[in-house]
C-alpha positions, 0 to 999 in steps of 0.5 A: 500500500503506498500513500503520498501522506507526509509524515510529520517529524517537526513543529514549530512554535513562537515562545517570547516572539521567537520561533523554535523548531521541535523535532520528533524524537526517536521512538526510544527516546519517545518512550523514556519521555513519555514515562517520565511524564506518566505518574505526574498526569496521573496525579493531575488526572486523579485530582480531576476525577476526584473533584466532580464527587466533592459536594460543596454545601458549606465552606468544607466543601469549597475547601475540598475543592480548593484543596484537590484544585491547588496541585493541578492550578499551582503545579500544572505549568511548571509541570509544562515547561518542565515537559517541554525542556525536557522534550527539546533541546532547542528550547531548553537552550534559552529555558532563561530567554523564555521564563523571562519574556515568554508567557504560559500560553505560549508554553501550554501551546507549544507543549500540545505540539510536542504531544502531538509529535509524541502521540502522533495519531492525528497522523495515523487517521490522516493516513486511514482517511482515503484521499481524492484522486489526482487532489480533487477535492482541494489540498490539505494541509498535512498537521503534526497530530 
């Protein structure tokens, strides 16, 4: 089976006004940085299902929230940018550039380019979806997800 889908190997992303280009890792190295990451989504991700059963009809009940709230609030940025150094040597050059004129949009963006590289399947899906023939139909353009 041949296909003329592009795999994508690369995303570029603007952090502080400047561009980075973030290059796929190799599956081994893929691997190491996605279980470095698991047990901390984990965490955040037990926290999450854990607030919905938290019923607030006093002021315990906001302090539970608070509380199963706090570590996803005050830690899920550090978390990100700690995400992404670690994926990209590139960026990771000018970690003090960055924590000094970026913003954590920017960061929360550029990390979803990494997931997107890391967890390709918006890729795959690409790949499934059968194509016009002779690009009837319009050209698409290829994402990294």
């Amino acid at each position: 089976m041949q296909t003329n889908q592009t795999v994508i190997r690369s995303a570029t992303v603007t952090i502080a006004g400047k561009e980075y280009v973030i290059k796929a890792l190799p599956i081994s190295k893929a691997k190491q940085w996605r279980a470095e990451f698991q047990k901390p989504f984990d965490e955040i991700v037990a926290a999450l299902q854990a607030a919905p059963h938290i019923e607030i009809t006093n002021i315990a009940g906001l302090a539970d929230v608070v509380y199963a709230a706090k570590d996803i609030v005050f830690g899920a940025l550090e978390l990100l940018l700690q995400m992404l150094y670690s994926y990209s040597p590139e960026v990771v050059a000018d970690a003090e550039f960055i924590e000094e004129n970026g913003y954590d949009e920017e960061i929360m963006a550029a990390v979803v380019e990494v997931v997107k590289l890391v967890y390709p399947f918006g890729t795959l899906v690409g790949m499934l979806t059968p194509q016009p023939a002779n690009g009837a139909g319009g050209e698409k353009e290829p994402t990294a997800g």
